[in-house]
N, C-alpha and C positions, 0 to 999 in steps of 0.2 A: 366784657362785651363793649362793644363801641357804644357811642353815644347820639350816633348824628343819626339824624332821619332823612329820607328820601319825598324829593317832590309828590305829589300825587300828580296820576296822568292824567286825570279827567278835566282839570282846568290848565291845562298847558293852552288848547289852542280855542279857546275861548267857547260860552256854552249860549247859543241862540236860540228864543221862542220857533217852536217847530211851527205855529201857525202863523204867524209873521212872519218869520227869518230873523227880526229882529234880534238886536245884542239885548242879555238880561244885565243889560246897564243898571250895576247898583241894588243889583238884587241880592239877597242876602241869602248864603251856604248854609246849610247846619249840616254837620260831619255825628253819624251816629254809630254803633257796632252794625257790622253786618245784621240783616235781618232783624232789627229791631230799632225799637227807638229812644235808646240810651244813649248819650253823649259820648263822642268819642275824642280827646283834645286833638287839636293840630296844632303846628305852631308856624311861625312866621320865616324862622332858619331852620336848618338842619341839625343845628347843635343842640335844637331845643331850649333854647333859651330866652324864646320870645313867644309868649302864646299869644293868640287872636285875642280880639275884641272883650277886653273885659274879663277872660280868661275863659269865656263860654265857648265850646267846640262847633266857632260861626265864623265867616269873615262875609263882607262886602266884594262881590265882582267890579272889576275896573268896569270904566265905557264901553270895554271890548269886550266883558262877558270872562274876560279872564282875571284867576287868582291865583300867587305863588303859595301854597301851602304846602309844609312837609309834614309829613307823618309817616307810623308805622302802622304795617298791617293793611288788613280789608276795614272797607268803611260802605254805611250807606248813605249815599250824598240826594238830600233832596233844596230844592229850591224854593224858595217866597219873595213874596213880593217887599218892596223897601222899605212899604210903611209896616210889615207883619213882625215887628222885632218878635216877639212871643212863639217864634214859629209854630205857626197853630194850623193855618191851610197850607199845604204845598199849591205852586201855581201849576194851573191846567195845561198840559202837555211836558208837566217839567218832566225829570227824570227819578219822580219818586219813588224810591222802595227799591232800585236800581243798585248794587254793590260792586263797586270800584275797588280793583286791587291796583296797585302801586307797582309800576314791572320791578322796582327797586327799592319791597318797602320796610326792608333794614340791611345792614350790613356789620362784618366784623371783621377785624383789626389779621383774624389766624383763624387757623383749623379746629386748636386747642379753644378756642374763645367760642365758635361755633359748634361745639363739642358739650361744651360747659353751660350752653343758653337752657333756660329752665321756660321760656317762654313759651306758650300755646298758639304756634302759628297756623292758620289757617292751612287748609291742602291749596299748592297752586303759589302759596307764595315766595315770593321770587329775593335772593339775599345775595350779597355780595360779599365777599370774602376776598381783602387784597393782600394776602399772604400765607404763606405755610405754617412757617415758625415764628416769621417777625413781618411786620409789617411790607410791605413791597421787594419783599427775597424772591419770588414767584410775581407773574403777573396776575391780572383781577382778574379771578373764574365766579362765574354765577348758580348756585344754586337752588333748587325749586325743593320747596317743602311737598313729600310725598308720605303714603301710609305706611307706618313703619312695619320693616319686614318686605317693603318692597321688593329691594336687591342687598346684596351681600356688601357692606364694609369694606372696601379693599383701599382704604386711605385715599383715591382721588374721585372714580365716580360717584360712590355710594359713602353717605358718611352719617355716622348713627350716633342721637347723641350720649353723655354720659350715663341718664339715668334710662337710657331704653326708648324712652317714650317718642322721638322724633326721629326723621330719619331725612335728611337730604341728597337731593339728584343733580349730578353737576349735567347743565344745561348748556355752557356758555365759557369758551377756555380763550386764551389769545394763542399757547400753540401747544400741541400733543409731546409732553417732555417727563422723565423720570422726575422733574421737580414736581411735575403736576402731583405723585403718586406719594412725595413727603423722600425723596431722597435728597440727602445734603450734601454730596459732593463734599467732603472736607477732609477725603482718604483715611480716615478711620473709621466712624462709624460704619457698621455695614448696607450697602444701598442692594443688597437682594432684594428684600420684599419688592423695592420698588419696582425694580425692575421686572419681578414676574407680575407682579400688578396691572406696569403700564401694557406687556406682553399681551396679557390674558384680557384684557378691557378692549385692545386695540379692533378686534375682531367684532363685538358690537356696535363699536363706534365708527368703524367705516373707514379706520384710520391706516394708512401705509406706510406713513413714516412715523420714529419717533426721535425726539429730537432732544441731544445733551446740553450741558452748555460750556461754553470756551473759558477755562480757567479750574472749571472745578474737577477735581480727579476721585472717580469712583471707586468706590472698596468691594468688589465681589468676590465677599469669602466663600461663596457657596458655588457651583454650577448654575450656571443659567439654561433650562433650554430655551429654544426656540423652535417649535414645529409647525406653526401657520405657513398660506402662503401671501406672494404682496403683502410682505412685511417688513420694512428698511429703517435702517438706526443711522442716525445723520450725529457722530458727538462732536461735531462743530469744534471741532481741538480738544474738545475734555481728555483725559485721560484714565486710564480704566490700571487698575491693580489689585490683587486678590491672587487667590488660588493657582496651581500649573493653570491651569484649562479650566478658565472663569465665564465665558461667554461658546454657548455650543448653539449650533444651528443644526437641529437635529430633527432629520424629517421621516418620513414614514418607510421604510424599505421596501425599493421598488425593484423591477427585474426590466432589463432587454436584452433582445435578437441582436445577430448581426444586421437586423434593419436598423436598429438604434432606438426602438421604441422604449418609451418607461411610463411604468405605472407606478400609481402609490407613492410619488414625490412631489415634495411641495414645491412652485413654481413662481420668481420673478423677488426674493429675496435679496436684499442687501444691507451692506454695512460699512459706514469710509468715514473719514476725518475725524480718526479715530489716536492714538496714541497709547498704547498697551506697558506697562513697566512689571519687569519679571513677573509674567505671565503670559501666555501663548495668546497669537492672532484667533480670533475666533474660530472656533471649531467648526467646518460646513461637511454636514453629513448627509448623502440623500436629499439632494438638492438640483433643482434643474433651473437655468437661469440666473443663478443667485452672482450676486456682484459685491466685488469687495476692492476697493480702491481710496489712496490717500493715506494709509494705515502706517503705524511706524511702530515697530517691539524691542524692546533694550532687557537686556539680562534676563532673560527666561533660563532656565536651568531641564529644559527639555525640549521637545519638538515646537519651534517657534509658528508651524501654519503644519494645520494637518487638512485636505480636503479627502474626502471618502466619499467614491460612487456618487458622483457629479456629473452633470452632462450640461453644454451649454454655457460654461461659467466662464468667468472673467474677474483675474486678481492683476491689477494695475495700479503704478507707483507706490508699492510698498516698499519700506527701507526695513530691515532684520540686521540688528548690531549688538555684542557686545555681550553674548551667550557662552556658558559653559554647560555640555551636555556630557555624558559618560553613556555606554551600554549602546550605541549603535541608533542615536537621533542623527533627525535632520533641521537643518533651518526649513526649509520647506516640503511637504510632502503630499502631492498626487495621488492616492490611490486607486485604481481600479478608477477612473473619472474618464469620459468620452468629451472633446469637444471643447475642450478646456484651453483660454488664450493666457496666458501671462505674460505680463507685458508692463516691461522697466520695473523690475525688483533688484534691490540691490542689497547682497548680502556681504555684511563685512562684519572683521576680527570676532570672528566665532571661534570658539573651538567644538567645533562638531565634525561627526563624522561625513556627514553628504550636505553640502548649501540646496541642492534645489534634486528630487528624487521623483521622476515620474514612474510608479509602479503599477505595472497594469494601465487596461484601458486602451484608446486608440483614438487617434486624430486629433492630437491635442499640442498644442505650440508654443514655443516659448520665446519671445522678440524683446530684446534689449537691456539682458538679464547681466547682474555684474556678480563675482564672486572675487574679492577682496580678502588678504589678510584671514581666508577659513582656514585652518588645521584643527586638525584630530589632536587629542593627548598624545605625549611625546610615544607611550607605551603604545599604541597601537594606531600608527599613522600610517598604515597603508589602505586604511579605508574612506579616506580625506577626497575620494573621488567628487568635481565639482556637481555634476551632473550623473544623473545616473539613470539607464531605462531598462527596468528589471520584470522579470516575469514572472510570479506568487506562486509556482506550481503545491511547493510544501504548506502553503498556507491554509489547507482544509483538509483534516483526514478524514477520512470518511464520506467524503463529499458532501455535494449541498445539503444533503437533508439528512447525515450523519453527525451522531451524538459530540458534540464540538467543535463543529465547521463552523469558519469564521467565513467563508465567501460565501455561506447559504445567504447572505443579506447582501453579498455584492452583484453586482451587475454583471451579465456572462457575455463572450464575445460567441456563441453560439446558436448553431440552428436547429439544435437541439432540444426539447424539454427537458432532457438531462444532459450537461455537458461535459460530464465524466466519460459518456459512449456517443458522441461525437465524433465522427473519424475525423476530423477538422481539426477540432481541439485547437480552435487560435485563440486563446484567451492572454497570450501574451501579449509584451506592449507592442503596439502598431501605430504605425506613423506619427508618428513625433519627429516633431521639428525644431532645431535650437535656430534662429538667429539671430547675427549679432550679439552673442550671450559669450561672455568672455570669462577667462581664469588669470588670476593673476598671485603670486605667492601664497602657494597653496604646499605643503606636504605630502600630500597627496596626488590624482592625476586629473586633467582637465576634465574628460568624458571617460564612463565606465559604461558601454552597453551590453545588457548580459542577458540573452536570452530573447529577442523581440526583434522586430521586424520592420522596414520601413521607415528606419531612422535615419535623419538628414540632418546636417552639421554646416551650415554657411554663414560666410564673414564672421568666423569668431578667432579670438586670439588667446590661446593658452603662452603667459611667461612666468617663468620663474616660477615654474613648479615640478615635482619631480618626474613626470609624464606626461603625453599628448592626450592620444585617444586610444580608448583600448576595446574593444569586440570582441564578444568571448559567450560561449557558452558553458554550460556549466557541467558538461560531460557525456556520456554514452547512454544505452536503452536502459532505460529504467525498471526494477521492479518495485518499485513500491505500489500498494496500492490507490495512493492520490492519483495516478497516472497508468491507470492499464492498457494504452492504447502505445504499445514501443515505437510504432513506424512511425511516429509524429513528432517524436523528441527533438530537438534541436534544430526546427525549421527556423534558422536566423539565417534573413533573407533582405537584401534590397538596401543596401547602405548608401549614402551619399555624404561625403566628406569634400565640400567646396569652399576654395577662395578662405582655406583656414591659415595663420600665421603662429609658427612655435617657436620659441626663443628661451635659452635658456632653460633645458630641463635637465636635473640634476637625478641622484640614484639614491634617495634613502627609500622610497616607497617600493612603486612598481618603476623600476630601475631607467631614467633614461631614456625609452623609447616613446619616439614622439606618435605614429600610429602601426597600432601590434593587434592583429588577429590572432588568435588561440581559440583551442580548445581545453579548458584549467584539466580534464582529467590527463590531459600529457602536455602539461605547461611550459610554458614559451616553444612551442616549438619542436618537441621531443619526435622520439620518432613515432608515426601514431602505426597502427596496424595495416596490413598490408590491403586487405578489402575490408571495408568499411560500406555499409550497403547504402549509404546517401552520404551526400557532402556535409558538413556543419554550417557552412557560408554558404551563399550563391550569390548572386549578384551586385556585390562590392563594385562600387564607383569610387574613387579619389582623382581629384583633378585639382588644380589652382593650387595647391599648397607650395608657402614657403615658411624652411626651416632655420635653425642654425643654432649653432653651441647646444647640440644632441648628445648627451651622455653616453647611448648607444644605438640601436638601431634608428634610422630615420623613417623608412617604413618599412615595415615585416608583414607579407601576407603568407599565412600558414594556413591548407589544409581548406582550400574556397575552390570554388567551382565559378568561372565567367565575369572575375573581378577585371576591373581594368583601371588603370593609373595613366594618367597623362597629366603634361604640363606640370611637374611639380620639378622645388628645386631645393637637394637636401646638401649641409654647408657644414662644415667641421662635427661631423658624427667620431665620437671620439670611445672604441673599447679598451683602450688600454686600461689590462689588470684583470680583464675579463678572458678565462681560458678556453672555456667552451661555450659555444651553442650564443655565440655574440655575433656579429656580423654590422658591415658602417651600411652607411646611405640605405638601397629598395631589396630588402631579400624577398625573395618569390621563392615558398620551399613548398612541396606537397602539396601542390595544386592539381586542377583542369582546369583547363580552357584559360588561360592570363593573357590579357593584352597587356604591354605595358609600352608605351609610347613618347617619347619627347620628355624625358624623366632625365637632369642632372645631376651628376652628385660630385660633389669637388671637397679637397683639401679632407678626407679622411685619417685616421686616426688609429690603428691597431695593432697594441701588443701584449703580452710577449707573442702570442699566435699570429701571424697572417692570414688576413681577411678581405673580402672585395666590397667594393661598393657595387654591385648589384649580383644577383643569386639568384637562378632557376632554376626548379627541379622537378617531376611530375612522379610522384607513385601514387596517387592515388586514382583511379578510376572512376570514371564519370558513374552515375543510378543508371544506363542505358548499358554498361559496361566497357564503353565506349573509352577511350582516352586519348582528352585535346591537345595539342600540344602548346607550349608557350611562344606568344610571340614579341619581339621585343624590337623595336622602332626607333631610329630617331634618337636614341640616347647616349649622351654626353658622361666619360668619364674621368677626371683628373684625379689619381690618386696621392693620397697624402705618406706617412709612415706605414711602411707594411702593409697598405691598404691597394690592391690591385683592380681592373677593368670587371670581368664577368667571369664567373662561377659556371659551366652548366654540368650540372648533375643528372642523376639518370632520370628516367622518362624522354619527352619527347620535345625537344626548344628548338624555335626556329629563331631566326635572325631575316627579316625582311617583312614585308607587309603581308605577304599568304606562305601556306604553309610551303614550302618549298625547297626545294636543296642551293637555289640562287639565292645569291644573296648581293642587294642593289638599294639599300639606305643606311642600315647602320654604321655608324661609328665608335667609336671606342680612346680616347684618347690617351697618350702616355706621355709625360715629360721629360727630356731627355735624358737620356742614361737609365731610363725608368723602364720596370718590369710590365707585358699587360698578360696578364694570365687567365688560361682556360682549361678549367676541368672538365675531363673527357671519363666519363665512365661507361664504357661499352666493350659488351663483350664481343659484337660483330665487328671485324678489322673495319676501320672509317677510311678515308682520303680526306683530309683534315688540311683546305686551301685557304691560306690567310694572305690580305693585301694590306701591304704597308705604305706609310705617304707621307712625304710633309709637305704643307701647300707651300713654308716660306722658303725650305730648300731647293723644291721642286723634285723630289727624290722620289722615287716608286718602287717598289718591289711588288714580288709574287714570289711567294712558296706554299709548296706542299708537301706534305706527306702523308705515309699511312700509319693509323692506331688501332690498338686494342688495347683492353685491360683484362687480367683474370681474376678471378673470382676471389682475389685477395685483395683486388681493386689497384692493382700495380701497372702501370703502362708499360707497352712495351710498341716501340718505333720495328716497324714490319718493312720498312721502307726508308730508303736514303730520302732527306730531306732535300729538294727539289730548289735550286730558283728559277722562276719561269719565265721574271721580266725583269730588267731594272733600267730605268731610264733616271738620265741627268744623273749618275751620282755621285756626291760631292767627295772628294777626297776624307779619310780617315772615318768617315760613316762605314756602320755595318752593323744586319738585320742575322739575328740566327733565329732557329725554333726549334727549339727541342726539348726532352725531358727534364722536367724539373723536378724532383723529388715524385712520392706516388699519386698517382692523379690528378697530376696539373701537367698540362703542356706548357709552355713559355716561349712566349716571343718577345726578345731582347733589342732592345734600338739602341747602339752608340753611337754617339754622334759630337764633330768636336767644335759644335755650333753649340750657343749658349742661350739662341732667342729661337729655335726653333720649337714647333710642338709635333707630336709621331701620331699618327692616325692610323689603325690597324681596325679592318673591315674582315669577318672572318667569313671564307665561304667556303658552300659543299660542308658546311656543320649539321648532323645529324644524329644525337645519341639517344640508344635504343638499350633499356636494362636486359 
C-alpha cells in the first residue's frame, strides 16, 4: 500500500465566521473520526512524516482561515477559538459535528496493492490508484469505496478486495482502454478477459469507443464477440495476434425486403488503426453501419476479412499481405452484405484462392482496390480469380427455415415472406461495381462473374495474368430442391465493362482470354442447344477496352441477347496450338440481337487452323421467339497469321447501321497479297456483292455472285462471279472471289504495291440457316 496521504478539501479555500464573514484567523482545527470525538492524526505532508502540533490531531489556520493538512479517510473537523488549546467549546457557527471526506483521501501504487488493503474505509471514499501492474503503466483512475457486492469484479470497473470485505467503483479514468481492464499487451499473456471486460462495461458507461495502445501487441487466444451497438475500437497501431478468427463483431440476425430494410442489427460499429499478425481482420457479422478502416493483416493461414449480412458498411485503406490459404479462402469476403463501399484495399503475395469475393447481396462497391502478386497453390490455380461476384443458390438446403440452412440468418433480396416461392427470386449478386480495382500477376483471372446481375467494371487494369474477365453462369433449369422455381435460373443480366486495359494474359488458368461470356454447362462456347426458352445474358455492354499480347480470344461473346461492344481495340490475340473452338480478336457466336461497332483488331495470330478476327453467328432465338439479327459497324480489320476479316455463320448478320440488305459503312481491311474471308452458311442461294478499294492506289472494284450451301454445309457458286466496276486500275493488281475450301467464300487482292492497304465492304450480305 502506498504511503502518502491526501490534502483535505475543507481548508483548501479558507474557513470564515458565518456571522461575521470574517477569516478564523488563528483559530485552532481539531481533526476527529467521523461522528465522534476521538482524535484523528493529520499530518503536515503527504508522506506522513510530519504530524501537527505537538502530534495532537490539531493545527492552527493561517490569517486566511486556511490549513495545508493531509490525511486519510473521513474526519469530523470542528473549530475553536486561539486561546481554547484544550478543545473544549467549538466556536458558534463553526462547522461542528460536520464530516469531511477528502475527494482524495488515500491512494495506491496498483490494482494488486488495492486489492490487498485490509483497511475500513468509509462508503463514499474516494482512492486513487496510479497503475495496473506497476506504478504509471496505465493512467490515474479513481475509485469510490461502495458496499460490497455492489457490482461484479470484472478487473476495471468493479474491484473487490482480497479478503471479500470491500469492494471499489471506478469513478474517474483519463481514457476507456483494454489497459483499464488489467490487459498487458506484451503478446503472450492472454488479453481476453480484458477485452470482454472493457466490451461488456462499455454499455453502462456510456462509452463508444475503446481505445489500445501504440506499441503493445494483444494475444487473443480466445474469440471475442462483439454484439452492442455504437461500439468502436480505436488500437491506435497496437497489434492484435491470436487465434484464425480472434476479434468477431457478431450481432443479432436480422432479415430485409428488396426495400432494404433490417431488423435485429446492431448499428454505427467500428474498428481502425488496428494491425492483425496471422489472424483474420475482424470478423463483422450482422452489422449495419459498421466501419472498418486503417487496418493491416500479414500471414493468416485462412480468410483474411470475412464480412456477413452487412448493410451500410465501409472497409477503407486496408493493406492484406503475405497469406497462405488452402480449401477455397479469400483475402476478402462480402457475403450476402447490401450497401457495402470498399475503398483502397490492397491485397498482395497471397496465395489464395479469390483477393476480394463479393457473394450475394446488392449495391455494393468497390473503388481503388489493388490485387498484387495473389496466386492460388500451383495444384489448383484456376480458381485465382481477382474479383469474384457470385450467387449462393447451394448454400441452403432446405431453405430458410430448413433443418441446416445457413441463409435462414442471411439477408433475402425478396418480396416474399418466403424467398424460396418468389417468382423473382433475385437473391443473386446485384449491382456491384469495381472501380479502379486493378489485377496484376495473378495465376489466375482478373474478374470471375458468376451468376448476378448489374455488375460494372471501369478504369481497371488486368496484366500479367492468365485472363481478363469472364461472365458465366453456372448452367441450365435446375432440379434441386434449393431452387424450385426453373424459369428464373440464369437471369444474368446488365453487364458493363468500361475504359478497362488487358495486357499480357497468358494460358495456364482460364486460358488466355481477355473477356469470355459462357455458359460452364457447354463451356467455352460449345454448341448449346438449339431452343433454349430464355437467353443466359441480356444486356451486355463493353466499350473503351484496350487489349494486347492475348493469349487467345480478345473478346468472345456466347449465347446473350442485346450485348453491344463499341470502341474497343484488340492487338496481337495469338491461338496458335489451339485446334478447336479458339478464335483471335471479337467472336460473336450464338447470340440475338449484337451491336457491335467501331471494334479493331489487328496483327492476329492463328495456327495450325485458320481463324478470323471477328465472328458472327445467331441460333439462338430471342424469349419472344423472335430472332435479331447481328449488326456490325465501323470495324477495322488487319489480319495477322492465318488470321482473316469476318466469319458469318448462320443466323441472321447484317453489315451497316439497320438491318438491311445495303450495305454503306463497314469496312474490313486486308494487307496486300492477303486473304479477307467470308463464311456464308445458307441454304437459300444468296447474291453475295463485295466492294473492294484502296484509297492509296485509287483502285475499285465490284463483284458478285450467287451462293448456297447444302446441308453438309459445302458451297457451291450458282453463278459466274461478276465484275461490275473497276475504276483507276493499276497495272499487275488483281481482285478474285471465289470458293475457298467448304464454307468460306474468299476475296483475294494481289497487288504488286507494297505500301498499299485493300479495303473490302461487303454487300447484299444476308445469311439465313
Amino acid at each position: 500500500m502506498a504511503t502518502e496521504a491526501l490534502q483535505i478539501d475543507a481548508l483548501w479555500a479558507g474557513l470564515n465566521d458565518p456571522d461575521t464573514g470574517q477569516s478564523y484567523s488563528g483559530a485552532i482545527v481539531g481533526f476527529f473520526e467521523a461522528g465522534t470525538t476521538t482524535p484523528k492524526a493529520v499530518w503536515l505532508d503527504k508522506e506522513k512524516t510530519l504530524p501537527t502540533t505537538a502530534g495532537l490531531a490539531q493545527t492552527t489556520l493561517s490569517s486566511n482561515g486556511i490549513a495545508k493538512v493531509f490525511g486519510s479517510g473521513s474526519y469530523k473537523i470542528n473549530i475553536y477559538a486561539p486561546t481554547d488549546t484544550g478543545l473544549t467549546t467549538p466556536l458558534s457557527g463553526s462547522i461542528d459535528g460536520a464530516t469531511y471526506l477528502s475527494p482524495y483521501s488515500d491512494s495506491y501504487d496498483t490494482i494488486a496493492d488495492l486489492k490487498a488493503s485490509t483497511i475500513s474505509y468509509d462508503i463514499g471514499t474516494k482512492i486513487n490508484v496510479y497503475g495496473y501492474y506497476t506504478k504509471g503503466d496505465v493512467g490515474l483512475r479513481v475509485y469510490e469505496v461502495v458496499a460490497t457486492g455492489t457490482g461484479t469484479d470484472d478487473g476495471g470497473t468493479y474491484i473487490t478486495s482480497t479478503d471479500t470485505l470491500r469492494q471499489y467503483h471506478l469513478i474517474d479514468y483519463n481514457v476507456w482502454s483494454f489497459e483499464l481492464f488489467g490487459a498487458k499487451g506484451n503478446g503472450s499473456d492472454s488479453d481476453v478477459t480484458a477485452f470482454n471486460a472493457a466490451i461488456a462495461a462499455s454499455i453502462s458507461y456510456s462509452e463508444s469507443t475503446i481505445f489500445g495502445t501504440f506499441g503493445k501487441t494483444y494475444n487473443l487466444d480466445v474469440i471475442v464477440s462483439i454484439i452492442q451497438s455504437d461500439l468502436g475500437i480505436d488500437f491506435r497501431g497496437a497489434t492484435v495476434i491470436g487465434v484464425a478468427l480472434c476479434l468477431q463483431w457478431n450481432g443479432v440476425a436480422g432479415y430485409t425486403d428488396k426495400s432494404g430494410v433490417w431488423t435485429g442489427v446492431p448499428t454505427g460499429n467500428f474498428v481502425r488503426n488496428g494491425k492483425f499478425y496471422n489472424t483474420e481482420l475482424p470478423y463483422a457479422q450482422y452489422q449495419r453501419g459498421f466501419v472498418m478502416e486503417n487496418m493491416s493483416q500479414t500471414g493468416v493461414s485462412n480468410t483474411a476479412l470475412t464480412v456477413s449480412c452487412c448493410q451500410d458498411s465501409t472497409f477503407r485503406n486496408i493493406d492484406i499481405a503475405g497469406g497462405q490459404a488452402e480449401g477455397g479462402q479469400f483475402a476478402a469476403l462480402f457475403l450476402h452484405s447490401n450497401n457495402t463501399v470498399v475503398e483502397n484495399v490492397y491485397m498482395h503475395d497471397y496465395a489464395y484462392y479469390y483477393a476480394m469475393q463479393f457473394k450475394g447481396g446488392r449495391d455494393n462497391i468497390a473503388m481503388n482496390c489493388n490485387s498484387v502478386n495473389v496466386k492460388a497453390p500451383v495444384a489448383d490455380p484456376g480458381k485465382t480469380a481477382f474479383m469474384v461476384a457470385y450467387y449462393t443458390r447451394g448454400d441452403s438446403p432446405g431453405g430458410p427455415s430448413g433443418t441446416g440452412s445457413v441463409l435462414s440468418k442471411y439477408p433475402y433480396l425478396s418480396t416474399s415472406s418466403d424467398p424460396w416461392t418468389d417468382p423473382d427470386d433475385q437473391r443473386a449478386t446485384l449491382n456491384t461495381k469495381y472501380i479502379n480495382c486493378n489485377a496484376y500477376n495473378s495465376n489466375g483471372i482478373g474478374y470471375d462473374c458468376i451468376e448476378s446481375q448489374g455488375v460494372s467494371i471501369t478504369r481497371c487494369s488486368i496484366f500479367d495474368t492468365n485472363g481478363g474477365i469472364l461472365l458465366r453462369t453456372k448452367g441450365n433449369v435446375p432440379t434441386t430442391p434449393e431452387h424450385p422455381v426453373s424459369t428464373n435460373w440464369g437471369k444474368e443480366k446488365d453487364f458493363l465493362v468500361d475504359d478497362v486495359r488487358m495486357k499480357n494474359l497468358g494460358t495456364l488458368a482460364y486460358p488466355g482470354r481477355g473477356i469470355r461470356v459462357q455458359n460452364d454447362t457447354y463451356n467455352y462456347g460449345q454448341a448449346l442447344p438449339p431452343l433454349i426458352p430464355y437467353n443466359p445474358f441480356t444486356g451486355i455492354v463493353i466499350k473503351n477496352v484496350q487489349m494486347e499480347n492475348i493469349s487467345l480470344d480478345g473478346i468472345s461473346i456466347v449465347a446473350t441477347q442485346g450485348a453491344k461492344v463499341t470502341n474497343c481495340r484488340i492487338e496481337n490475340c495469338n491461338t496458335v496450338g489451339y485446334s478447336t473452338n479458339n478464335y483471335s480478336g471479337l467472336v460473336s457466336r450464338q447470340n440475338d440481337g449484337i451491336y457491335i461497332d467501331n471494334v479493331t483488331s489487328v496483327d492476329t495470330q492463328s495456327t495450325p487452323t485458320t481463324y478470323y478476327t471477328m465472328v458472327s453467328s445467331n441460333t439462338m432465338p430471342a424469349t419472344d421467339g423472335t430472332n435479331r439479327p447481328t449488326n456490325i459497324t465501323n470495324c477495322y480489320n488487319k489480319g495477322g497469321t492465318n488470321a482473316y476479316g469476318f466469319a458469318l455463320w448462320a443466323g441472321e448478320n447484317y453489315f451497316g447501321n439497320t438491318p438491311a440488305d445495303a450495305i454503306t459503312t463497314t469496312t474490313v481491311a486486308a494487307d496486300t497479297n492477303e486473304d479477307v474471308r467470308l463464311e456464308v452458311l445458307s441454304s437459300t442461294e444468296r447474291a453475295v456483292t463485295a466492294e473492294i478499294f484502296s484509297p492509296q492506289l485509287k483502285n475499285y472494284y465490284k463483284i458478285s455472285g450467287l451462293f448456297s450451301c447444302d446441308a453438309a454445309g459445302a458451297i457451291t457458286q450458282n453463278g459466274a462471279t461478276t465484275e461490275i466496276a473497276k475504276i483507276e486500275t493499276t497495272a499487275g493488281c488483281s481482285v478474285s472471289f471465289n470458293v475457298v475450301l467448304a464454307n468460306y467464300l474468299r476475296i483475294q487482292v494481289d497487288s504488286n504495291s507494297n505500301d498499299a492497304t485493300w479495303y473490302v465492304k461487303w454487300e447484299s450480305v444476308k445469311t439465313i440457316l
